[in-house]
N, C-alpha and C positions, 0 to 999 in steps of 0.2 A: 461513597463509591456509586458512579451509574452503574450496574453491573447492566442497564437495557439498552447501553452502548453497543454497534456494533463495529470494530477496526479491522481492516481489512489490511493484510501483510503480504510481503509478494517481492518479485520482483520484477523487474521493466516488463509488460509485457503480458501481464497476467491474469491482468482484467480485472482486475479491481476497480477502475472509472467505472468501466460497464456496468460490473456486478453491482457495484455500491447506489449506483444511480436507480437501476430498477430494484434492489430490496431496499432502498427509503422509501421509494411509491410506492412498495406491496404494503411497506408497513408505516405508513404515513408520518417518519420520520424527516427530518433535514438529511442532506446528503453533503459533506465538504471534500474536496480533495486537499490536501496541505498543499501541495505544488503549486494548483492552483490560487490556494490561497495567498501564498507566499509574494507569484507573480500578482496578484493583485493588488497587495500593500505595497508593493516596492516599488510598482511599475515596471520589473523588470522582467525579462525571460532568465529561465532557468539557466540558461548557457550564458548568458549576459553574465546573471551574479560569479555563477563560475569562471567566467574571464577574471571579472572585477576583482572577485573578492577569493577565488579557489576553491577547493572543496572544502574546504574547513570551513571560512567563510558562510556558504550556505549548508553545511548541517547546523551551527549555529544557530542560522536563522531558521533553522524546521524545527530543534529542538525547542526553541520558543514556541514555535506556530504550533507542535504539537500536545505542548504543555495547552497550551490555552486552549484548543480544540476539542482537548480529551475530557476538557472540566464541563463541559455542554453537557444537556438531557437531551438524548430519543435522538441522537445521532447516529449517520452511520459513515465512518471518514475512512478513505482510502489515501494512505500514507506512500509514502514514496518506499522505492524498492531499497535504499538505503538507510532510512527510518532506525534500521533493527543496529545497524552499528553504534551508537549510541546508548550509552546505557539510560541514560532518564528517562530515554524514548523508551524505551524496552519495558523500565517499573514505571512510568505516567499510562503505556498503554496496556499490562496485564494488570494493573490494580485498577484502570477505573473504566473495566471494560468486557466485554468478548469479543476476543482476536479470531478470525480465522485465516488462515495462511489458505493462499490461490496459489497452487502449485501447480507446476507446469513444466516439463523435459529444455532444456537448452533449445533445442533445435528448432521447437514451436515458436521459444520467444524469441529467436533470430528473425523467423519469417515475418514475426508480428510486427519486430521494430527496427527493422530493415532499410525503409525509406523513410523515419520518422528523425529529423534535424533537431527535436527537442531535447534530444537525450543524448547529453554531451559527453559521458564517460563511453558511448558507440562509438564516437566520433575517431574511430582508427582506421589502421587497415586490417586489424584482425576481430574484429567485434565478437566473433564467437569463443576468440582466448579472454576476451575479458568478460564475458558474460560467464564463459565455464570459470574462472577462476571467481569472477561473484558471488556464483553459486555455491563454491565451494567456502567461502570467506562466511555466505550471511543463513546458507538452510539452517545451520544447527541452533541459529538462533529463531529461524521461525518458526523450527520445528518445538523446541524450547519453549514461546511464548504462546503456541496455538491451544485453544480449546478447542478446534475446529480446522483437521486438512480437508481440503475438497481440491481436487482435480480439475483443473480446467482446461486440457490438450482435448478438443474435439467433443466438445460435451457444451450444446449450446446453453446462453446464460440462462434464457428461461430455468433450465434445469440448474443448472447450479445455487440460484436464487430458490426454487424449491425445496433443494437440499437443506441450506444453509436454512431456513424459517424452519422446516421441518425438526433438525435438532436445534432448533432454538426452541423451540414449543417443548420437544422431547425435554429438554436441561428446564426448562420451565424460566427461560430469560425473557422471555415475552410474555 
């Protein structure tokens, strides 16, 4: 097990790119996002695969990318908001790792992912019925898999990135 992994859970919106990108540089780790990565091997955009291939389709391909991901040293990977439905995803990332779930009210991450074309389960006319029914479908798994809730509505990353190394130091995982 890496247990000096850090995974970052969430859903759209929650800042986990953010967060993940400035605590590798505090803590002079790699930073991956699966999303990203995904789009990188495939050459494709995330809406793309989802055209192509559905949502099955690409958890598939995350549950791959996240297997492989998780088996890294002194990472710190921000997983996609969907990640958690998956069971492998769920036991590849609390066994070889510490999770912290980026929590955050519905209504912040509407404002956050509002204009954003890359997140293709928005793509309606009701984005806040599917985000509140998201929400409803994946907290209990995050709250499930977390070592670590930290709040992130109005709480800028500096400080959440404090937080999160703080009990990382406290749990003695650094």
């Amino acid at each position: 097990m890496h247990k000096e992994n850090i995974f970052l859970v969430g859903p759209m919106g929650a800042g986990k790119s953010t967060v993940g990108k400035l605590l590798a540089e505090k803590l002079h780790y790699e930073f991956v996002d699966s999303d990203h990565e995904i789009e990188a091997r495939t050459g494709a955009t995330i809406p793309m695969i989802f055209d192509i291939e559905g949502e099955q389709g690409f958890r598939s391909r995350e549950a791959g990318m996240i297997d492989e991901l998780t088996q890294r040293s002194q990472v710190v990977l921000a997983t996609g908001g969907g990640a958690v439905e998956t069971e492998s995803n769920r036991q590849n990332l609390r066994s070889r790792g510490f999770v912290v779930y980026l929590k955050s009210p519905v209504d912040a991450l509407l404002a956050r992912t509002r204009h954003d074309r890359n997140r293709p389960l928005l793509q309606t006319d009701n984005p806040q019925k599917v985000l509140d029914e998201l929400m409803q479908r994946r907290e209990p798994w995050y709250l499930e898999m977390a070592d670590l809730v930290i709040e992130t509505q109005q709480v800028p990353v500096h400080r959440v990135v404090r937080q999160v190394i703080e009990r990382l130091n406290e749990q003695q995982v650094i």
